[in-house]
C-alpha positions as CSV (number, residue, x, y, z in Angstrom):
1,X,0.0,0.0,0.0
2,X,2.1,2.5,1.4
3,X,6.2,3.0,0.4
4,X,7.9,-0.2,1.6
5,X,10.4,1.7,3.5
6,X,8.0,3.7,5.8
7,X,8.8,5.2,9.3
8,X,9.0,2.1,11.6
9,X,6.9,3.8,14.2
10,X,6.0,2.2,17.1
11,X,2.7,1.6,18.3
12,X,1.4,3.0,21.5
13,X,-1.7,2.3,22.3
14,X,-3.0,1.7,25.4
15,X,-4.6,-1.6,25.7
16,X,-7.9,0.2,27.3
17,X,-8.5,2.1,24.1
18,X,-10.1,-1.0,22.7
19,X,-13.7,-1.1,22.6
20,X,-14.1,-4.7,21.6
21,X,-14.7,-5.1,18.1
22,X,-13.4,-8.2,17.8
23,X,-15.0,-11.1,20.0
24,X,-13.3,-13.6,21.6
25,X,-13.9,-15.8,19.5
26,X,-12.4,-13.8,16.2
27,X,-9.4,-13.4,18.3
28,X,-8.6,-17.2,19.5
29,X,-8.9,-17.6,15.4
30,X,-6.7,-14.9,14.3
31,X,-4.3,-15.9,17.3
32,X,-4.0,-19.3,15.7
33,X,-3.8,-18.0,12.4
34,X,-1.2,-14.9,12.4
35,X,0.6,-14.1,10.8
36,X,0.8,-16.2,7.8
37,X,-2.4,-17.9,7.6
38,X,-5.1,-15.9,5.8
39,X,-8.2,-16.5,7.1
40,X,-12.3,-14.7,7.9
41,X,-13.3,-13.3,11.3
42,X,-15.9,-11.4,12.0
43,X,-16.1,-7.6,13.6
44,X,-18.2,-5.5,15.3
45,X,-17.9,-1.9,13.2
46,X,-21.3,-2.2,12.3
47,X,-21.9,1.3,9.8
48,X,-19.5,3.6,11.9
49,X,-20.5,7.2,11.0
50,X,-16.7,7.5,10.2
51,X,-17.6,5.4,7.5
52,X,-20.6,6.9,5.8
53,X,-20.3,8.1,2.1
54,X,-21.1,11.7,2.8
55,X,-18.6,11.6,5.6
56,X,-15.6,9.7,3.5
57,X,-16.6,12.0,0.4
58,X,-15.9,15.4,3.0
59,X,-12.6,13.6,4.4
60,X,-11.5,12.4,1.2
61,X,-11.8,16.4,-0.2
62,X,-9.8,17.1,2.8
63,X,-6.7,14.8,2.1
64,X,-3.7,15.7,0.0
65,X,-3.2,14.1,-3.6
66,X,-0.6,11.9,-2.4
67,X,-3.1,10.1,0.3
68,X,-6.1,9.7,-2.5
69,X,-6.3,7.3,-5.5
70,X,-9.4,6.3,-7.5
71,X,-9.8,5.3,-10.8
72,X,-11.9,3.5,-13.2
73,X,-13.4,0.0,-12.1
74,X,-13.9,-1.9,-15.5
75,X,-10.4,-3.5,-15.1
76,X,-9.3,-7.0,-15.7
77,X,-7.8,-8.6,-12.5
78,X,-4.3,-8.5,-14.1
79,X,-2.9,-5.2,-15.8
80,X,0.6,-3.7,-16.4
81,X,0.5,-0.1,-14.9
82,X,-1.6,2.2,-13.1
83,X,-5.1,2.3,-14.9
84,X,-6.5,5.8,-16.1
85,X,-8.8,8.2,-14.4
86,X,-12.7,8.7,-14.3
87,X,-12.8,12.3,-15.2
88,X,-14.7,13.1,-12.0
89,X,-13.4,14.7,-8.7
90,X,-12.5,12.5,-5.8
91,X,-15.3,14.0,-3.9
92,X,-18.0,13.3,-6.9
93,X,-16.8,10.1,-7.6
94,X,-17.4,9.2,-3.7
95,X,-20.8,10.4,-3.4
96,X,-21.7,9.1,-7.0
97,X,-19.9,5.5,-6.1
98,X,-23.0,3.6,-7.2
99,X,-23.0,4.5,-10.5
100,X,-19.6,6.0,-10.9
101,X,-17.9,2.7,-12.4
102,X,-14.9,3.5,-10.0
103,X,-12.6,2.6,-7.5
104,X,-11.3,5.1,-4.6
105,X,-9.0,4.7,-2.4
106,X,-8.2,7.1,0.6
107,X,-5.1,6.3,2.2
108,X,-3.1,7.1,5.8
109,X,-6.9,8.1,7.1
110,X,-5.2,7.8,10.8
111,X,-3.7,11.3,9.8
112,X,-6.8,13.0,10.8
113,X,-7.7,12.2,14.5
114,X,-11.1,10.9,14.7
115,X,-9.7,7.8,12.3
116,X,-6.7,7.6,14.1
117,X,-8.4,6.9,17.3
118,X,-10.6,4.3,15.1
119,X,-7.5,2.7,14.3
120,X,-6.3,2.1,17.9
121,X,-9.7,0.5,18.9
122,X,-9.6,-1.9,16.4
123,X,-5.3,-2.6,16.6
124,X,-5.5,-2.0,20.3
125,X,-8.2,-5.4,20.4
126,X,-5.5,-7.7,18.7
127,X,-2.3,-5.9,19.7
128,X,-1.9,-8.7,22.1
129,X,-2.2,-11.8,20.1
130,X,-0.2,-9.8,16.9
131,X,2.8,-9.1,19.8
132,X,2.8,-12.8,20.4
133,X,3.9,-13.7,17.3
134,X,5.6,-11.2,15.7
135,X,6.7,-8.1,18.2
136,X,6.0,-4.9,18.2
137,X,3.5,-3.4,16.3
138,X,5.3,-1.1,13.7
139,X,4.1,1.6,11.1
140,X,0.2,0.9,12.3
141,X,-2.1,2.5,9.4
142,X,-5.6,2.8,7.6
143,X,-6.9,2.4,4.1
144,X,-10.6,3.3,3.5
145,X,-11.6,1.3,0.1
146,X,-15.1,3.2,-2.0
147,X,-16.0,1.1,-4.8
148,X,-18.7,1.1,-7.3
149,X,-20.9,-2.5,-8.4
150,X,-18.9,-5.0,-10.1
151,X,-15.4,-2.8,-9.4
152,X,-12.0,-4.9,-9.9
153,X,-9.4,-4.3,-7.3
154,X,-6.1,-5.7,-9.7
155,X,-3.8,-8.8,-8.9
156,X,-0.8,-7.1,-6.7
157,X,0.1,-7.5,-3.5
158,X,1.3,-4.9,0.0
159,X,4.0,-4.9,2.5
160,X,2.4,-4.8,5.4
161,X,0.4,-6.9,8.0
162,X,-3.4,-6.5,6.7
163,X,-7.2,-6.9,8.0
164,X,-9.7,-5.9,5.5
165,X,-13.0,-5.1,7.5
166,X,-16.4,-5.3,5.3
167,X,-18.2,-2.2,6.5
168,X,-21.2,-2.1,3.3
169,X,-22.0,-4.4,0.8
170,X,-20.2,-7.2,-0.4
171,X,-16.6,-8.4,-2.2
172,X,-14.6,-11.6,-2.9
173,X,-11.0,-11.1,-1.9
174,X,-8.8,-14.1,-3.8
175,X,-5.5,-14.7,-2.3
176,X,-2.6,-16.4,-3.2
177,X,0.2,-18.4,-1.4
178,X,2.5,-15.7,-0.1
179,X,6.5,-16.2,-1.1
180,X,5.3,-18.9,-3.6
181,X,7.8,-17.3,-6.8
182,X,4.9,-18.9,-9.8
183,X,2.6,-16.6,-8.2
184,X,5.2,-13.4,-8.1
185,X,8.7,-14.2,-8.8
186,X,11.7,-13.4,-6.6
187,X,12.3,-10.5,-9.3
188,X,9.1,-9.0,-8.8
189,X,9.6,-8.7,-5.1
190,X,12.7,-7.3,-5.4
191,X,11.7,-4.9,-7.9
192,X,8.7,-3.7,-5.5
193,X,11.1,-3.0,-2.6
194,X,12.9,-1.4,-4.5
195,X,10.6,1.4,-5.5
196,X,8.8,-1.2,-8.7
197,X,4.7,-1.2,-9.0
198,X,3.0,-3.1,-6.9
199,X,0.7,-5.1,-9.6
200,X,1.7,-8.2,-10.8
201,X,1.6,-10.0,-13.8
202,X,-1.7,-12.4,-14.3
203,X,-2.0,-15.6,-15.6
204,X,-5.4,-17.1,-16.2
205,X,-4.0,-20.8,-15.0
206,X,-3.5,-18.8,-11.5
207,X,-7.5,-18.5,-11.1
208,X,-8.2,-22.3,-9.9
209,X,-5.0,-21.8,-7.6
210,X,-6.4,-19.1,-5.3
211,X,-8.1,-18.7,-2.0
212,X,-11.8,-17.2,-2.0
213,X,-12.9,-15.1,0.8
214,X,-16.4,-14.0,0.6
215,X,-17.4,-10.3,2.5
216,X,-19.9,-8.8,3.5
217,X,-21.2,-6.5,6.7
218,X,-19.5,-7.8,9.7
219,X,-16.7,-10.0,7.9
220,X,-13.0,-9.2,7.9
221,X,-10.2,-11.0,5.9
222,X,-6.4,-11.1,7.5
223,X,-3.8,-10.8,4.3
224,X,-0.3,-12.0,5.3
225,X,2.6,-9.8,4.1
226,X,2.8,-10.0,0.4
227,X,0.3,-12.1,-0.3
228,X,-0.8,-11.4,-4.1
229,X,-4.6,-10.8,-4.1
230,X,-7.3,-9.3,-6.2
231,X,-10.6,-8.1,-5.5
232,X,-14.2,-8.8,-7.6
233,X,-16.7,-6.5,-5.8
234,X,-20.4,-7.3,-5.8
235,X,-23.8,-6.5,-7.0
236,X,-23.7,-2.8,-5.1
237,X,-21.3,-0.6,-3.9
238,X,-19.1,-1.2,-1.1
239,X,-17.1,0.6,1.4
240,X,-14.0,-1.5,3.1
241,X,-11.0,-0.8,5.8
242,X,-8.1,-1.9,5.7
243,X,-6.2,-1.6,9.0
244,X,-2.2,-2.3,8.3
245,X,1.0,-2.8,10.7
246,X,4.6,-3.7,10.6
247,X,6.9,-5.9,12.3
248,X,10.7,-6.1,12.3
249,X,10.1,-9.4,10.6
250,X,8.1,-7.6,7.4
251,X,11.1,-4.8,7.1
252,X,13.4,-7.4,7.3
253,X,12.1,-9.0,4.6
254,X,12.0,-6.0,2.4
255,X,15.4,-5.0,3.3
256,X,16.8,-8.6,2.4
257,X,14.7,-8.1,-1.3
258,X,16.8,-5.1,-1.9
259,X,19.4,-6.8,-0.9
260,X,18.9,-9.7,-3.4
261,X,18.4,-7.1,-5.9
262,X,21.5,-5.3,-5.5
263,X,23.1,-8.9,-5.6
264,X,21.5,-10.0,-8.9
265,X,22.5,-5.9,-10.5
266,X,26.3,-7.3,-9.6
267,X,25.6,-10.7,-11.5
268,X,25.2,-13.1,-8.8
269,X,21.8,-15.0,-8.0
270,X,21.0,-15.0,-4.5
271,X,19.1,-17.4,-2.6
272,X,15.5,-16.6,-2.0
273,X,14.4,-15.0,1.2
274,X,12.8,-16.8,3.5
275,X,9.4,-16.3,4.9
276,X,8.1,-15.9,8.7
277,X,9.8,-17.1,11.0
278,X,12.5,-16.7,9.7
279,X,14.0,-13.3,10.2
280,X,16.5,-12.9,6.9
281,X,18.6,-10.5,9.7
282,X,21.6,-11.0,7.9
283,X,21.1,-9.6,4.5
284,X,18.8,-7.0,5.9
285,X,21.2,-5.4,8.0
286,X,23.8,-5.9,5.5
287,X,21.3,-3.9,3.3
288,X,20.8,-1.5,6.1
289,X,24.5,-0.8,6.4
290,X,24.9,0.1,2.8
291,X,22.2,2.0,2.5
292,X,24.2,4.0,5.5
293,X,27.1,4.7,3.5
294,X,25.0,5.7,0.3
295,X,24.7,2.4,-1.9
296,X,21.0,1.4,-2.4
297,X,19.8,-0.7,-4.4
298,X,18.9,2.1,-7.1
299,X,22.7,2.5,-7.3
């Protein structure tokens, strides 16, 4: 979503912010689960007035350019750049979302306070069980997702830690195994952390391969890090968040990508990082300490 070499902020919430929106019961699952185990829970956000399309349409006027993206919604689930605009306004294309034939994104929503303290309630009711497993919660963040019937959300994939919470109507998120190179090559990785898109190339023989996760009100989907994914929204329009985090584990993995890619630039071919729990610490500090002295892997 974001830049894969973000601040690596450190979460502070207190653990009485939460207001419970995730039972008991969603959280023994996503316990057993995290963090590389996709899987459905179910949440408690109900229609938070946060979350209303006259509300979003006013926030989303209120953003910079850098923390909005929408464009059109006809897409095929695999495409080679960033698809064209609508012609309409961010704030028309919101409130018009039905028929709009769009898809809007508003991104780092936790800049404005009253979505920031919506993301600590809903991280502060899992920052236990996500500390468990994989440390400090790094980099926490929030996506809101505004999509017309029918929209396409692209095969790519995100850096960080990820649970998509269905807020109105309904989606199917596909996933694919994450770190499995026939579904996004070592190359590709490397080129993403690196400052490369974030699509990936589709192949039609992938479809049968993937991992259906049917939303709607109430449901939430957890991506693992890099998981490649696309999105087929339904019969009506929809309106998603996406609440995101790091971990040392996640940067370390994009650091050792560079890493590899600043390998392969010199002509070797480097072996493959390795996925959670392993923690690839050597070739990400190496990384780190050239990136100290100037040599990226842009050089």
């Amino acid at each position: 979503m974001n830049a894969p070499h973000g601040p690596e902020t450190d979460w502070q919430s207190p653990k009485s912010a939460s207001l419970g929106m995730f039972n008991s019961d969603a959280k023994a699952r996503f316990a057993q689960c995290y963090p590389e185990t996709p899987h459905l829970l179910r949440h408690g956000l109900d229609r938070h007035p946060l979350l209303e399309i006259e509300a979003l349409a006013d926030l989303a006027e209120r953003l910079s350019e850098e923390s909005v993206e929408y464009n059109r919604g006809d897409l095929p689930i695999g495409i080679d750049d960033k698809p064209g605009a609508t012609g309409l306004s961010i704030g028309e294309t919101i409130r018009s979302v039905h028929d709009a034939n769009s898809w809007a994104v508003l991104k780092n929503v936790e800049q404005v306070p009253a979505y920031n303290g919506l993301l600590i309630d809903l991280l502060g009711d899992v920052q236990s069980e996500i500390e468990a497993a994989t440390g400090r919660m790094l980099t926490p963040q929030a996506y809101v997702f505004i999509s017309s019937p029918s929209a396409v959300t692209p095969y790519h994939f995100d850096p960080e830690h990820n649970i998509l919470l269905q807020v109105s109507g309904s989606k199917v998120m596909t996933q694919f195994p994450a770190g499995n190179p026939r579904f996004a090559p070592d190359t590709t990785h490397e080129s993403y952390h690196t400052g490369g898109p974030r699509e990936l190339s589709w192949q039609e023989g992938f479809r049968e391969q993937g991992l259906p996760f049917a939303l709607g009100p109430g449901d939430a989907v957890y991506v693992p890090v890099m998981a490649p994914h696309y999105v087929q929204n339904g019969p009506d329009s929809s309106i998603s968040l996406s609440i995101t985090w790091r971990s040392e584990w996640s940067y370390r993995e994009s650091d050792a990508r560079a890493f590899n890619h600043l390998m392969r630039k010199r002509g070797l071919t480097p072996q493959a990082t390795a996925r959670w729990p392993a923690n690839n610490k050597a070739k990400a500090y190496a990384y780190r300490a050239l990136r100290k002295i100037g040599l990226n892997a842009k050089s």
